[in-house]
Residue, then its C-alpha position, 0 to 999 in steps of 0.5 A: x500500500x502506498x500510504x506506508x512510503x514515504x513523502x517523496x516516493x509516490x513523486x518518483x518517474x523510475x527510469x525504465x529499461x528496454x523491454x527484456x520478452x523472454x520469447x525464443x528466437x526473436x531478434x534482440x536490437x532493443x537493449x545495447x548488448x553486446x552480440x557477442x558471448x564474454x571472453x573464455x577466460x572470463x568465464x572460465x574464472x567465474x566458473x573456478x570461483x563458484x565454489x566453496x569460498x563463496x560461504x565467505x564475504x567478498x573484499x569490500x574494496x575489491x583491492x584485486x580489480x581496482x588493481x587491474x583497472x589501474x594497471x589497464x588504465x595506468x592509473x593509480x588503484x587510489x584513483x579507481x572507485x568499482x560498483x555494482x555496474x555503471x548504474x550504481x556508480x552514476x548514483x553514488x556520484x550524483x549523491x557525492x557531488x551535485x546535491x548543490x545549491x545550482x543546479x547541474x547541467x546535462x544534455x536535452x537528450x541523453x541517458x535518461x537515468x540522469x534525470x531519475x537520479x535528479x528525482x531520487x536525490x532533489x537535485x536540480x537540473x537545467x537541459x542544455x539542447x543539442x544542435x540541429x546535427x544532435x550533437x552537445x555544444x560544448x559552450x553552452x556548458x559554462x557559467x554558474x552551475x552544480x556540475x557537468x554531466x555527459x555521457x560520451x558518446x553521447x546515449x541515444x545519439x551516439x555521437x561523440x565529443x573530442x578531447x579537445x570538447x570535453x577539455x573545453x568543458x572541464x576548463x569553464x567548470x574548474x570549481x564543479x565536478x564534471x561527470x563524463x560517463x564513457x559507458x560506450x566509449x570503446x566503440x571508436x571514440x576517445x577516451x578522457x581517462x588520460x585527462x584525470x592527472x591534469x583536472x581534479x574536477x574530472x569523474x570518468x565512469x565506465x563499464x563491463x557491460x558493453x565491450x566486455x559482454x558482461x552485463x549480466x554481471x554487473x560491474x562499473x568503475x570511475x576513476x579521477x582523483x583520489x579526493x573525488x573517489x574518497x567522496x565515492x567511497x563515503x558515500x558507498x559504505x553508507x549504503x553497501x560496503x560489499x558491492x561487488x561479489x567474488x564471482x563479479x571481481x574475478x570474471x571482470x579481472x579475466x576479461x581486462x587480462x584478455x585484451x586479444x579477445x577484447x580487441x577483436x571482438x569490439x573491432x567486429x561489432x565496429x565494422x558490422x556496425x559500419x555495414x548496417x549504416x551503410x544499407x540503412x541509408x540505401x534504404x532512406x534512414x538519415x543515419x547519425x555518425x556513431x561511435x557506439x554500439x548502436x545506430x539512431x536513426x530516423x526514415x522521413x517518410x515512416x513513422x518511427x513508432x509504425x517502423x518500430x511495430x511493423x518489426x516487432x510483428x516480424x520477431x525484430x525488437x529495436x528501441x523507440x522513445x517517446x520523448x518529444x525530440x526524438x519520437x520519430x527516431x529508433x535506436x537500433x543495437x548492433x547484433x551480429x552480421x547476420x541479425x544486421x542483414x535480417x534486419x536490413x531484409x525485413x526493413x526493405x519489405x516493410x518500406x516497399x510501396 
C-alpha cells in the first residue's frame, strides 16, 4: 500500500529499461548488448570461483580489480572507485557531488537515468539542447552551475565529443565536478581517462557491460582523483560496503587480462556496425555518425513508432522513445552480421510501396 512510503516516493518517474520478452528466437536490437558471448577466460574464472569460498564475504574494496583497472588504465588503484555496474556508480556520484545549491547541467537528450537520479536525490537540473546535427555544444556548458554531466558518446545519439570538447568543458567548470560517463566509449571514440592527472574536477565512469559482454554481471568503475573517489567511497559504505561479489571481481579481472579477445571482438561489432549504416541509408534512414554500439536513426517518410511495430510483428525488437525530440527516431543495437542483414531484409519489405 502506498500510504506506508514515504513523502517523496509516490513523486518518483523510475527510469525504465528496454523491454527484456523472454520469447525464443526473436531478434534482440532493443537493449545495447553486446552480440557477442564474454571472453573464455572470463568465464572460465567465474566458473573456478563458484565454489566453496563463496560461504565467505567478498573484499569490500575489491583491492584485486581496482588493481587491474589501474594497471589497464595506468592509473593509480587510489584513483579507481568499482560498483555494482555503471548504474550504481552514476548514483553514488550524483549523491557525492551535485546535491548543490545550482543546479547541474546535462544534455536535452541523453541517458535518461540522469534525470531519475535528479528525482531520487532533489537535485536540480537545467537541459542544455543539442544542435540541429544532435550533437552537445560544448559552450553552452559554462557559467554558474552544480556540475557537468555527459555521457560520451553521447546515449541515444551516439555521437561523440573530442578531447579537445570535453577539455573545453572541464576548463569553464574548474570549481564543479564534471561527470563524463564513457559507458560506450570503446566503440571508436576517445577516451578522457588520460585527462584525470591534469583536472581534479574530472569523474570518468565506465563499464563491463558493453565491450566486455558482461552485463549480466554487473560491474562499473570511475576513476579521477583520489579526493573525488574518497567522496565515492563515503558515500558507498553508507549504503553497501560489499558491492561487488567474488564471482563479479574475478570474471571482470579475466576479461581486462584478455585484451586479444577484447580487441577483436569490439573491432567486429565496429565494422558490422559500419555495414548496417551503410544499407540503412540505401534504404532512406538519415543515419547519425556513431561511435557506439548502436545506430539512431530516423526514415522521413515512416513513422518511427509504425517502423518500430511493423518489426516487432516480424520477431525484430529495436528501441523507440517517446520523448518529444526524438519520437520519430529508433535506436537500433548492433547484433551480429547476420541479425544486421535480417534486419536490413525485413526493413526493405516493410518500406516497399
Amino acid at each position: 500500500m502506498s500510504t506506508f512510503w514515504s513523502p517523496h516516493v509516490g513523486h518518483l518517474t523510475p527510469y525504465v529499461p528496454g523491454e527484456q520478452p523472454r520469447v525464443e528466437r526473436l531478434i534482440k536490437l532493443n537493449t545495447n548488448e553486446n552480440p557477442y558471448p564474454p571472453s573464455p577466460k572470463a568465464i572460465e574464472a567465474m566458473r573456478a570461483e563458484a565454489g566453496e569460498q563463496l560461504r565467505l564475504y567478498p573484499d569490500p574494496q575489491s583491492i584485486q580489480l581496482k588493481q587491474a583497472l589501474s594497471s589497464y588504465y595506468r592509473v593509480e588503484p587510489g584513483e579507481v572507485f568499482v560498483g555494482n555496474g555503471s548504474d550504481e556508480v552514476l548514483a553514488h556520484a550524483f549523491h557525492a557531488f551535485f546535491i548543490q545549491d545550482s543546479p547541474i547541467l546535462m544534455p536535452s537528450v541523453s541517458y535518461s537515468f540522469y534525470k531519475v537520479y535528479c528525482r531520487l536525490y532533489g537535485i536540480s537540473a537545467i537541459t542544455v539542447p543539442l544542435d540541429e546535427g544532435m550533437r552537445i555544444i560544448p559552450s553552452q556548458y559554462s557559467g554558474t552551475c552544480g556540475g557537468v554531466v555527459i555521457a560520451n558518446p553521447n546515449a541515444p545519439t551516439g555521437i561523440a565529443l573530442s578531447l579537445n570538447e570535453i577539455e573545453h568543458i572541464l576548463r569553464a567548470q574548474p570549481e564543479h565536478v564534471v561527470l563524463i560517463d564513457e559507458a560506450y566509449v570503446d566503440f571508436g571514440a576517445e577516451s578522457a581517462v588520460s585527462m584525470i592527472r591534469q583536472y581534479p574536477n574530472l569523474l570518468v565512469v565506465q563499464t563491463f557491460s558493453k565491450s566486455r559482454a558482461l552485463a549480466g554481471l554487473r560491474v562499473g568503475f570511475a576513476m579521477g582523483q583520489r579526493h573525488l573517489i574518497d567522496g565515492l567511497e563515503r558515500v558507498k559504505d553508507s549504503f553497501n560496503s560489499y558491492p561487488l561479489g567474488r564471482i563479479q571481481v574475478a570474471g571482470a579481472v579475466a576479461s581486462l587480462q584478455d585484451e586479444a579477445y577484447f580487441q577483436a571482438k569490439r573491432a567486429q561489432l565496429m565494422t558490422t556496425r559500419q555495414h548496417l549504416a551503410v544499407g540503412l541509408r540505401a534504404l532512406g534512414f538519415l543515419v547519425l555518425p556513431s561511435l557506439t554500439n548502436f545506430l539512431f536513426v530516423h526514415h522521413p517518410l515512416r513513422h518511427a513508432d509504425d517502423l518500430a511495430q511493423k518489426l516487432r510483428e516480424r520477431a525484430i525488437l529495436v528501441r523507440h522513445f517517446t520523448t518529444p525530440e526524438i519520437d520519430n527516431y529508433l535506436r537500433i543495437s548492433i547484433g551480429t552480421e547476420e541479425e544486421c542483414t535480417q534486419l536490413q531484409t525485413v526493413l526493405a519489405e516493410i518500406l516497399r510501396p
